[in-house]
Backbone and ligand atoms as CSV (ligand in chain L), in Angstrom:
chain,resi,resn,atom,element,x,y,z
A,1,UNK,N,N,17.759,-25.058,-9.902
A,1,UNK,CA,C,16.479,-24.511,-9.442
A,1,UNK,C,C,16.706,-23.812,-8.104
A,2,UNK,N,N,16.829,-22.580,-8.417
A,2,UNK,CA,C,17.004,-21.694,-6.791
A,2,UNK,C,C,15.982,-21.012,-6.647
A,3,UNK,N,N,14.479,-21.180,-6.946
A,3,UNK,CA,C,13.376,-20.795,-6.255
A,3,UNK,C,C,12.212,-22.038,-5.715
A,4,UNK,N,N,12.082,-21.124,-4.722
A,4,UNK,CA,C,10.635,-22.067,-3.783
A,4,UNK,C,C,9.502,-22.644,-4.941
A,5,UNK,N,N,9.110,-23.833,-5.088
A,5,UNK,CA,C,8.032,-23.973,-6.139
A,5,UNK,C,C,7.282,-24.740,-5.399
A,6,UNK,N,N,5.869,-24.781,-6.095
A,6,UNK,CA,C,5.046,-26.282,-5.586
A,6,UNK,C,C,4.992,-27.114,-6.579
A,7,UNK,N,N,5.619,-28.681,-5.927
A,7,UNK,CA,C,5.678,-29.444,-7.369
A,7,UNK,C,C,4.409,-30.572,-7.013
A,8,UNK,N,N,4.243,-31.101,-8.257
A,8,UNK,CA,C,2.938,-31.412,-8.123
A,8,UNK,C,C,3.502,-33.496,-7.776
A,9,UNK,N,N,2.709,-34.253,-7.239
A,9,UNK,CA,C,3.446,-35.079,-7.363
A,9,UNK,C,C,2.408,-36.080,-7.755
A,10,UNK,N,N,3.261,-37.714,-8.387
A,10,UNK,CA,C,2.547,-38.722,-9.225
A,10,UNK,C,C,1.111,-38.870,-7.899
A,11,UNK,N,N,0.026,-39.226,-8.766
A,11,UNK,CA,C,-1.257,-39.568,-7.572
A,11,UNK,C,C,-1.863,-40.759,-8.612
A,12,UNK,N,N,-2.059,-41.868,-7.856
A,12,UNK,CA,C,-2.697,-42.914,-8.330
A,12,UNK,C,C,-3.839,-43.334,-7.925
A,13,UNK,N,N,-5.074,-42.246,-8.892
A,13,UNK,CA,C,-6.572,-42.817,-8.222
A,13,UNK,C,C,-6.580,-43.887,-7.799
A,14,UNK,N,N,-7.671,-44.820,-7.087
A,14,UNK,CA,C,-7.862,-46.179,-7.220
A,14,UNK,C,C,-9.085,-46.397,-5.694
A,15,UNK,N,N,-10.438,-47.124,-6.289
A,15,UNK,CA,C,-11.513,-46.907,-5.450
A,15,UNK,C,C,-10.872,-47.549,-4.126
A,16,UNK,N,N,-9.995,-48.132,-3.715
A,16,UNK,CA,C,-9.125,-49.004,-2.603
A,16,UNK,C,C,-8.766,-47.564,-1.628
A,17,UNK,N,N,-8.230,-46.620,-2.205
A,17,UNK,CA,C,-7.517,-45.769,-1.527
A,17,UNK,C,C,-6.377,-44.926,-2.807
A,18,UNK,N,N,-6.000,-43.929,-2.124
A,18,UNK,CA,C,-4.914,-43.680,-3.222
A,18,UNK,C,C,-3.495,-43.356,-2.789
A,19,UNK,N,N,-2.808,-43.148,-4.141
A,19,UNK,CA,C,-1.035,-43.813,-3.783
A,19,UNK,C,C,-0.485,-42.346,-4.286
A,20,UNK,N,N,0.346,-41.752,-3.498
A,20,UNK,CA,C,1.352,-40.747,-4.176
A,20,UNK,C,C,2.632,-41.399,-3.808
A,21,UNK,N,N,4.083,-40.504,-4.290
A,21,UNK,CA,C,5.445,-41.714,-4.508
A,21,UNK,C,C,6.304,-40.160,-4.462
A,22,UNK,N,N,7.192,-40.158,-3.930
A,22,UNK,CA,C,8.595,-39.363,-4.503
A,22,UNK,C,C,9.688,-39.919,-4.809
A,23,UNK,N,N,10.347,-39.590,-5.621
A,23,UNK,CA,C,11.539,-40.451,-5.977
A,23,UNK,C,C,12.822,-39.139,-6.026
A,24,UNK,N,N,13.801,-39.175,-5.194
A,24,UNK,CA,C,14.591,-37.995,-5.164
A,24,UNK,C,C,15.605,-38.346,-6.919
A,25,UNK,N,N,15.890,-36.471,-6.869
A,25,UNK,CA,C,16.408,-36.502,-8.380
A,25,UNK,C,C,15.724,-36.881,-9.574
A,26,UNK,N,N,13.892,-37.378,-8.938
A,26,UNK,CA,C,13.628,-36.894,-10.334
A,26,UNK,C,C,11.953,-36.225,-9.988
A,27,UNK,N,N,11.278,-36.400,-8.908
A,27,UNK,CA,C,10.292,-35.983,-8.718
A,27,UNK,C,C,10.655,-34.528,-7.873
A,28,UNK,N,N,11.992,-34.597,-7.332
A,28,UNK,CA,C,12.269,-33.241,-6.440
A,28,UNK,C,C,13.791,-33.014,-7.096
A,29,UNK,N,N,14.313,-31.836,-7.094
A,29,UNK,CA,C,15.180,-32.008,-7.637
A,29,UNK,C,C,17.084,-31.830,-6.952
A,30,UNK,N,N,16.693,-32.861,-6.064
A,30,UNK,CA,C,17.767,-33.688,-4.896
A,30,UNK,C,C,18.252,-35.098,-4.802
A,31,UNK,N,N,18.728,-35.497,-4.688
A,31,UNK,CA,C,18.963,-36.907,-3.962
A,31,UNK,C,C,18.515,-36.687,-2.367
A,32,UNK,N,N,17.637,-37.798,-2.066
A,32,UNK,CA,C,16.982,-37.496,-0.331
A,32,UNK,C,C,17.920,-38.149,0.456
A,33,UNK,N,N,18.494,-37.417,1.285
A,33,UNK,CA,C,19.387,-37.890,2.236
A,33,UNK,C,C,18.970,-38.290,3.470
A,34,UNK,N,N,17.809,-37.782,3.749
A,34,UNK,CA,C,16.913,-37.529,5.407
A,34,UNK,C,C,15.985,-37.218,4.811
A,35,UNK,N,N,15.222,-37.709,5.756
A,35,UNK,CA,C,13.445,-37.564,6.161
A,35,UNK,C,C,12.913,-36.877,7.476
A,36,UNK,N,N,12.429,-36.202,7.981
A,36,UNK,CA,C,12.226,-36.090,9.323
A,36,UNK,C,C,10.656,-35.490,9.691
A,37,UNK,N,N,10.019,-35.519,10.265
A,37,UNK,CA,C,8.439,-35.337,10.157
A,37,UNK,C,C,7.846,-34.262,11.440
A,38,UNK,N,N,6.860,-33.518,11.319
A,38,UNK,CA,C,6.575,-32.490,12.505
A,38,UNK,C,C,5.281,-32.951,13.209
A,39,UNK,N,N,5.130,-33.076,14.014
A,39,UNK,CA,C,3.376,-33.126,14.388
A,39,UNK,C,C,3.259,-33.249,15.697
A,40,UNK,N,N,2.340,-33.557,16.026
A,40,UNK,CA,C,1.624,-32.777,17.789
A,40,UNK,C,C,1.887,-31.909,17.609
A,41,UNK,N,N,2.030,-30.597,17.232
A,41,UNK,CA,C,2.290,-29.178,17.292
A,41,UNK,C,C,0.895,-28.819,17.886
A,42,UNK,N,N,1.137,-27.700,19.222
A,42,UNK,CA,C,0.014,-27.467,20.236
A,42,UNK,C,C,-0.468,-26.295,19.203
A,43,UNK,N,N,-1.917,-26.216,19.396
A,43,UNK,CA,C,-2.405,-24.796,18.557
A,43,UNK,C,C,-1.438,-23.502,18.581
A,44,UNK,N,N,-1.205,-22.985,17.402
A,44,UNK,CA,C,-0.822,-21.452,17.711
A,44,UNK,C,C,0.669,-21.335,17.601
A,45,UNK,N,N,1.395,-22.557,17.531
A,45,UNK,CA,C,3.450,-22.548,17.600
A,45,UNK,C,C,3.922,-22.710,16.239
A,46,UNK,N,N,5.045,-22.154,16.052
A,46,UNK,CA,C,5.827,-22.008,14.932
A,46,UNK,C,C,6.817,-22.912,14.921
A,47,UNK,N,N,7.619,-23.414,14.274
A,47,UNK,CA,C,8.583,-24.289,13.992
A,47,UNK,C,C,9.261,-23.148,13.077
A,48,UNK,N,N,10.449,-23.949,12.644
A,48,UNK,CA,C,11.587,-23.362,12.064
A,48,UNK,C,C,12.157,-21.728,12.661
A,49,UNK,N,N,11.968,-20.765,11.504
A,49,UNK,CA,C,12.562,-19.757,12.014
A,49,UNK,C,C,14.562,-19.747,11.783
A,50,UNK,N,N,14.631,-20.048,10.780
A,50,UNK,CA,C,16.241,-20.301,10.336
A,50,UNK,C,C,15.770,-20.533,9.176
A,51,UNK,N,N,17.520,-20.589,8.740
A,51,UNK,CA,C,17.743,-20.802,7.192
A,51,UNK,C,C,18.930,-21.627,7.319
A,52,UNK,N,N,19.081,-22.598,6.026
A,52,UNK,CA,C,20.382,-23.184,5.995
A,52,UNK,C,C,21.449,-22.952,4.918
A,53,UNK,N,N,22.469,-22.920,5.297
A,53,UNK,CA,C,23.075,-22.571,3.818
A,53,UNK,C,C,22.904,-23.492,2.541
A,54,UNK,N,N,23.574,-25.064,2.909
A,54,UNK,CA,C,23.500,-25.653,2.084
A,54,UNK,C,C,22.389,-26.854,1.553
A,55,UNK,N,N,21.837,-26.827,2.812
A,55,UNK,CA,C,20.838,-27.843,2.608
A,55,UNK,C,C,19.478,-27.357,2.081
A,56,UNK,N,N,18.749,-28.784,1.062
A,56,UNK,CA,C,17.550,-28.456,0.139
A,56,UNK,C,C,16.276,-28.495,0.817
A,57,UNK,N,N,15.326,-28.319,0.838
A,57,UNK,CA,C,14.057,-29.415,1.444
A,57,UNK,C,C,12.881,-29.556,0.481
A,58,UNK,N,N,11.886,-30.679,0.613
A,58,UNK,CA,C,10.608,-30.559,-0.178
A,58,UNK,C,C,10.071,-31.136,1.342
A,59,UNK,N,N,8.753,-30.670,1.688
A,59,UNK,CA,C,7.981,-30.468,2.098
A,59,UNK,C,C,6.575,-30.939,1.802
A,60,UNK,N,N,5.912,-31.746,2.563
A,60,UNK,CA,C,4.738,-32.334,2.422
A,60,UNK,C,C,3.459,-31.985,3.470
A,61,UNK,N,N,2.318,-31.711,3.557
A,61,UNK,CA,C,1.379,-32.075,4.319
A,61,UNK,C,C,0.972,-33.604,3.922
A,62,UNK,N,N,1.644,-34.640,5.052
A,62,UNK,CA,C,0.716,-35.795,4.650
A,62,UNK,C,C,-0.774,-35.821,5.126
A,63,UNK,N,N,-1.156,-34.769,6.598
A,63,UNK,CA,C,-2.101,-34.905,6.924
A,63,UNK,C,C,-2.168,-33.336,7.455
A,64,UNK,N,N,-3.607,-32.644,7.204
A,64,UNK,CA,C,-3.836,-31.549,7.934
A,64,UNK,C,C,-3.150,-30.995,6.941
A,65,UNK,N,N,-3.022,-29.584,7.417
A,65,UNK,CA,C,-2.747,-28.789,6.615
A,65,UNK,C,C,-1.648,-27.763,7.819
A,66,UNK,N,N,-0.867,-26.563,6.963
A,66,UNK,CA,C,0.045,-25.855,7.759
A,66,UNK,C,C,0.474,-24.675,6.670
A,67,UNK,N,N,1.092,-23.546,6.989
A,67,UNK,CA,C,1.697,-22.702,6.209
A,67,UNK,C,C,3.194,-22.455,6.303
A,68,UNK,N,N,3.889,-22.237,5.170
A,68,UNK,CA,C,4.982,-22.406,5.172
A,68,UNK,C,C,5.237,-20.926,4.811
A,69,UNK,N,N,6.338,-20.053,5.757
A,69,UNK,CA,C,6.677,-18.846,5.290
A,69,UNK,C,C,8.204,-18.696,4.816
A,70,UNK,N,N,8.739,-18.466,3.518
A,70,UNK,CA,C,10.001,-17.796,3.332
A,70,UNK,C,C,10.274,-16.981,3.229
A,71,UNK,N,N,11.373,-16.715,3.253
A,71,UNK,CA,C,12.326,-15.302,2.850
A,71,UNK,C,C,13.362,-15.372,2.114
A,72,UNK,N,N,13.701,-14.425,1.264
A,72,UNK,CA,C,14.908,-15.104,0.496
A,72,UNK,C,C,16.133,-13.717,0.662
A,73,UNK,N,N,15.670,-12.905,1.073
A,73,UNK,CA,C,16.220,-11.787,1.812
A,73,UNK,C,C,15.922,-10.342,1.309
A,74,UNK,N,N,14.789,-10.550,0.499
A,74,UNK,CA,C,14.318,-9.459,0.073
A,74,UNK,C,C,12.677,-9.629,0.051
A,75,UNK,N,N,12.412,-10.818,0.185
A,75,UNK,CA,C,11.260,-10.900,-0.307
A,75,UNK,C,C,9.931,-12.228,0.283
A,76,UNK,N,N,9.081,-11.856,0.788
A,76,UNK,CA,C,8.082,-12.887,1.919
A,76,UNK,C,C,7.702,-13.990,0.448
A,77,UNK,N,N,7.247,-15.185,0.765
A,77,UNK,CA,C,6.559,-16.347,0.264
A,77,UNK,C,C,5.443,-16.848,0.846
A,78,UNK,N,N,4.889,-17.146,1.093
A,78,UNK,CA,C,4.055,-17.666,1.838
A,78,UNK,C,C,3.215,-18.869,0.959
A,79,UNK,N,N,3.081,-20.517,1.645
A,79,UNK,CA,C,2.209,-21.503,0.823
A,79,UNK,C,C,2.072,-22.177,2.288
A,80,UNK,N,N,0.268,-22.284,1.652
A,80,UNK,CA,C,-0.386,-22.918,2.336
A,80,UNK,C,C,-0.026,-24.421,2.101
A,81,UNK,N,N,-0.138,-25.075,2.266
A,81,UNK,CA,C,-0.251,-26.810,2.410
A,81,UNK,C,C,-1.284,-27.345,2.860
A,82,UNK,N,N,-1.944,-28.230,2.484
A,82,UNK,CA,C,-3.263,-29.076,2.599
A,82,UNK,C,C,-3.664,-30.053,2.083
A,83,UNK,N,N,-2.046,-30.966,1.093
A,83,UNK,CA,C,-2.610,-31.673,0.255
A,83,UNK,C,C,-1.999,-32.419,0.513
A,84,UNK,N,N,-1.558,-34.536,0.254
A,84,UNK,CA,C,-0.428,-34.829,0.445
A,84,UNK,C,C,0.189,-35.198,-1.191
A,85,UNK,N,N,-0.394,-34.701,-2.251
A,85,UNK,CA,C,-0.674,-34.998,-3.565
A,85,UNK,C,C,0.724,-33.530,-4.308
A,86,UNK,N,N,1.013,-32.827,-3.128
A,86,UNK,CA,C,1.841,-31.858,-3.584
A,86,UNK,C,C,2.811,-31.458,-2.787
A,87,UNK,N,N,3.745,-31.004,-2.770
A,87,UNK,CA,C,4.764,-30.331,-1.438
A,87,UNK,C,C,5.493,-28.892,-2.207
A,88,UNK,N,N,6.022,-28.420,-1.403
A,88,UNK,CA,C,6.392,-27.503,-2.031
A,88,UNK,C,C,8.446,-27.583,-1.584
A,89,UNK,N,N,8.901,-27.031,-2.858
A,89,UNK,CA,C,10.885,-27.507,-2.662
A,89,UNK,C,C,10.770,-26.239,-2.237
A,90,UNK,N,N,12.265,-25.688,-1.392
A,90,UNK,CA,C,12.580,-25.117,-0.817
A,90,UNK,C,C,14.091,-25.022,-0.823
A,91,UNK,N,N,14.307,-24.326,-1.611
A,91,UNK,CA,C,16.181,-23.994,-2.251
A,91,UNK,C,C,16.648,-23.838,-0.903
A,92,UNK,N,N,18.355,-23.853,-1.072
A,92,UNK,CA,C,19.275,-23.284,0.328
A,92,UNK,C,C,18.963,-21.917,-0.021
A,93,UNK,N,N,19.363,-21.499,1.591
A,93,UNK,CA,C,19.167,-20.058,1.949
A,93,UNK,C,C,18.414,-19.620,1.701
A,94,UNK,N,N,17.088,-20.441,2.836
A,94,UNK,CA,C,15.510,-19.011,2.321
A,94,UNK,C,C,15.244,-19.180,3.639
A,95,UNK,N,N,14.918,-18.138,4.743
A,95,UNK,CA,C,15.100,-18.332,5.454
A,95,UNK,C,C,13.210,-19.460,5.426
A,96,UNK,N,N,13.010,-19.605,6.576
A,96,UNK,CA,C,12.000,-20.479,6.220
A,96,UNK,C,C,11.201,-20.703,8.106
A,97,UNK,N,N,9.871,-20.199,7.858
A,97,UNK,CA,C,9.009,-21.152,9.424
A,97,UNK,C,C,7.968,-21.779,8.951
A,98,UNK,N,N,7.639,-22.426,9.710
A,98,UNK,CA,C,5.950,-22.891,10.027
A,98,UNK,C,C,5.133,-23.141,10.696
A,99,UNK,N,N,4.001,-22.704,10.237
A,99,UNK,CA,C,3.137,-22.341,11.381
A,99,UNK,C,C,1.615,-22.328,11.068
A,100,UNK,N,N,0.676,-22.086,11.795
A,100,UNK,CA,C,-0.376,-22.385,11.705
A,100,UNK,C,C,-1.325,-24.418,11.557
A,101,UNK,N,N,-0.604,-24.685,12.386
A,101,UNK,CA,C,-0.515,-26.142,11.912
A,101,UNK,C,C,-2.235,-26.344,12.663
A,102,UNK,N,N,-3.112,-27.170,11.509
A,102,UNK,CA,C,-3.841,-27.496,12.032
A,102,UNK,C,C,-3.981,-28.905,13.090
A,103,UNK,N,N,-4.805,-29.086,13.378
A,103,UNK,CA,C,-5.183,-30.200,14.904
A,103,UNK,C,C,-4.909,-32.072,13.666
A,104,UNK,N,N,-4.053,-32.056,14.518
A,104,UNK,CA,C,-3.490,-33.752,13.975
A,104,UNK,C,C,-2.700,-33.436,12.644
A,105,UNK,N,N,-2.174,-32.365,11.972
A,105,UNK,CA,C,-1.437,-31.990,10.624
A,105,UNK,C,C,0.052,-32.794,10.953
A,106,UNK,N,N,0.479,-33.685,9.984
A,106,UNK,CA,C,1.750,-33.896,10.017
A,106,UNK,C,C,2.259,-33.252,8.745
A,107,UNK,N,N,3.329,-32.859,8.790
A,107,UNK,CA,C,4.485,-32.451,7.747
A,107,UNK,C,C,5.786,-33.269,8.102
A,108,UNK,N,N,5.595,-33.779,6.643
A,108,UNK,CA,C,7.097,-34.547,5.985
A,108,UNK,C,C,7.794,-33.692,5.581
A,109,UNK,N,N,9.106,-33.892,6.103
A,109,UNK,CA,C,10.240,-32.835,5.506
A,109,UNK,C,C,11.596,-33.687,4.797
A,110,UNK,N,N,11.648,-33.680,3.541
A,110,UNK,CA,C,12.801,-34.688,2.612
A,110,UNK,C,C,13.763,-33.404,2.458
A,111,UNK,N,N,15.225,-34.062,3.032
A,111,UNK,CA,C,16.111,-33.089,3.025
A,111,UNK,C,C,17.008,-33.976,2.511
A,112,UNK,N,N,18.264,-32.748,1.891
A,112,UNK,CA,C,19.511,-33.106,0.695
A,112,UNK,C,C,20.273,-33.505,1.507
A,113,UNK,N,N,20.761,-33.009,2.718
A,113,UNK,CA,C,21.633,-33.105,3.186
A,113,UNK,C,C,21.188,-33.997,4.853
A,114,UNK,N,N,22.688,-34.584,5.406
A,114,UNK,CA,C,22.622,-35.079,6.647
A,114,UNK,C,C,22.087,-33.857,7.733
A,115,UNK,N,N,21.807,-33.867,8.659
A,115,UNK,CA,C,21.511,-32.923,9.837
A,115,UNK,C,C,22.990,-32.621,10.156
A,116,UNK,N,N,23.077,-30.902,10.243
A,116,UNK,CA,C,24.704,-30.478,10.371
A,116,UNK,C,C,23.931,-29.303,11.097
A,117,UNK,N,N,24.058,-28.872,12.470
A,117,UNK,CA,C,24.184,-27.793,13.150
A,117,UNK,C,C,24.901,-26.605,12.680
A,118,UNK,N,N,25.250,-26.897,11.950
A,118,UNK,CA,C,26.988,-26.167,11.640
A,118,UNK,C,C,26.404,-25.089,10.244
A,119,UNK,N,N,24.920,-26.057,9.411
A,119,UNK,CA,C,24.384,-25.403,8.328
A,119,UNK,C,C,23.593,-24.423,8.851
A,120,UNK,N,N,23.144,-24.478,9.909
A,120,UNK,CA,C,21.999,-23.741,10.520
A,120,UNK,C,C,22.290,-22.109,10.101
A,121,UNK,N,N,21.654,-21.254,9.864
A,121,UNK,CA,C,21.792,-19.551,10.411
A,121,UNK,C,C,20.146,-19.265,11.493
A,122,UNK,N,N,20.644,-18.776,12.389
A,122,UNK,CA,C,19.657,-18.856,13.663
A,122,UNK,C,C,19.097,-17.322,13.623
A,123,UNK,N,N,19.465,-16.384,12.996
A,123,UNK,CA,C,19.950,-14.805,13.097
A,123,UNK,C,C,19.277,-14.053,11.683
A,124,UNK,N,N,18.401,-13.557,11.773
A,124,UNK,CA,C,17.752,-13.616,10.619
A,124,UNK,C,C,18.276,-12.165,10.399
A,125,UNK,N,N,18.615,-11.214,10.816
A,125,UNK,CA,C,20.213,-10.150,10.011
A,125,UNK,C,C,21.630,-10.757,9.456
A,126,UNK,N,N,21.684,-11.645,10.082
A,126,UNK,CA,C,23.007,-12.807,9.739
A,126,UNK,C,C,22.481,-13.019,8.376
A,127,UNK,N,N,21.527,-13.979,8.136
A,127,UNK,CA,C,20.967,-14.395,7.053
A,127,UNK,C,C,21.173,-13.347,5.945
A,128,UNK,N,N,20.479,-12.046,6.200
A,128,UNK,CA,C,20.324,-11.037,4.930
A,128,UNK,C,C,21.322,-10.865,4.651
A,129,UNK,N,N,22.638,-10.582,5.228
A,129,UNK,CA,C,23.432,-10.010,5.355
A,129,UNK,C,C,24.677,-11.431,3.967
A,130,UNK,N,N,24.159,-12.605,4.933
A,130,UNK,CA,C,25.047,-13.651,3.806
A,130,UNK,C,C,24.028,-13.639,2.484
A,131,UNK,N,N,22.947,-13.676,2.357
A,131,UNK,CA,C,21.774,-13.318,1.118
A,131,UNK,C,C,21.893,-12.467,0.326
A,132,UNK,N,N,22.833,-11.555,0.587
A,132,UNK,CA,C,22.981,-10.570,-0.275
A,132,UNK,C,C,24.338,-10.494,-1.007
A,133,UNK,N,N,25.255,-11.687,-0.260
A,133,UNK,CA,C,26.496,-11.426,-0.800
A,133,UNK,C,C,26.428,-11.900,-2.372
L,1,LIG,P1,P,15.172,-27.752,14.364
L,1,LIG,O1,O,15.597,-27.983,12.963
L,1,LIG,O2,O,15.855,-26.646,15.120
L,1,LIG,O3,O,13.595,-27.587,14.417
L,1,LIG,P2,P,12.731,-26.241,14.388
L,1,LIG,O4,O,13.501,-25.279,13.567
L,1,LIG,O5,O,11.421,-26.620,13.798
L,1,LIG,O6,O,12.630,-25.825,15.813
L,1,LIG,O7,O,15.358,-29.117,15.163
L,1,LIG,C1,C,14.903,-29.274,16.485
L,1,LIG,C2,C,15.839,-30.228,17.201
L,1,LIG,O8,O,15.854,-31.489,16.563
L,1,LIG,C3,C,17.274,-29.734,17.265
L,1,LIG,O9,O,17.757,-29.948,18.587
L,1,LIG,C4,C,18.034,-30.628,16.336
L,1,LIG,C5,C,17.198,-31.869,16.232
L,1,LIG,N1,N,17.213,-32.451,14.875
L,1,LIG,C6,C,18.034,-33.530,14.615
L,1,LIG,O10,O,18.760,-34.036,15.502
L,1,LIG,N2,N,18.034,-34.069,13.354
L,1,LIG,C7,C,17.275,-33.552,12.362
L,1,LIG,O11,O,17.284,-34.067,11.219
L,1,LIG,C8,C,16.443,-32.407,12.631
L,1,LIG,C9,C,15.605,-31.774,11.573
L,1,LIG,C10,C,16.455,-31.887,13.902
């Protein structure tokens, strides 16, 4: 699977409250290596702004909502987020920000890989340039 999708994920009504679940390798299609989460974001700031080579992500609004923009080197994406019932995967090499985060929004971020500096591309001509090979 080498495109951005929104996958929908298990939701367990119940008048108590309700339950969603990911299970890597079969609800996303990774093994989750890392977790890492965004929030306090002051009105108006972007996060990301890179791409990685090898690493996957799925993406959650657990709370609030935010927009997620890619690139895959030809071409914009753009998904809103607002649910915690859905996330959207995010193949290697797209370049990827986010932004618009509303007031108290957290985003969960389930990634394939360990944190490697080394995956990063910071250079978004760098990027097209390996995107096209
Ligand atoms: P970064 O991925 O650059 O965040 P953003 O693109 O949204 O600005 O990460 C910000 C800092 O956090 C950077 O110094 C590296 C560190 N970091 C880790 O140490 N481990 C991680 O898993 C992540 C995602 C970031």
């Amino acid at each position: 699977m080498d495109q951005p999708c929104i996958i929908d994920l298990p939701k367990i009504l119940d008048r108590r409250g309700n339950l969603s679940f990911i299970e890597g390798g079969n609800h996303i299609p990774f093994a989750i290596r890392r977790a890492y989460w965004i929030y306090d974001v002051p009105g108006g700031e972007v996060r990301g702004g890179h791409a990685y080579r090898a690493n996957r992500e799925f993406v959650v609004a657990l709370s609030g909502s935010f927009d997620v923009v890619l690139h895959d080197g030809r071409q914009e994406y753009r998904y809103h987020l607002n649910r915690s019932y859905y996330g959207l995967y995010v193949p290697e090499m797209m370049w990827r920000s986010m932004e618009n985060f509303s007031t108290n929004s957290l985003a969960l971020v389930l990634s394939s890989t360990d944190y490697d500096a080394a995956d990063y591309i910071r250079d978004f001509e760098i990027f097209r340039q390996e995107a096209a090979r």
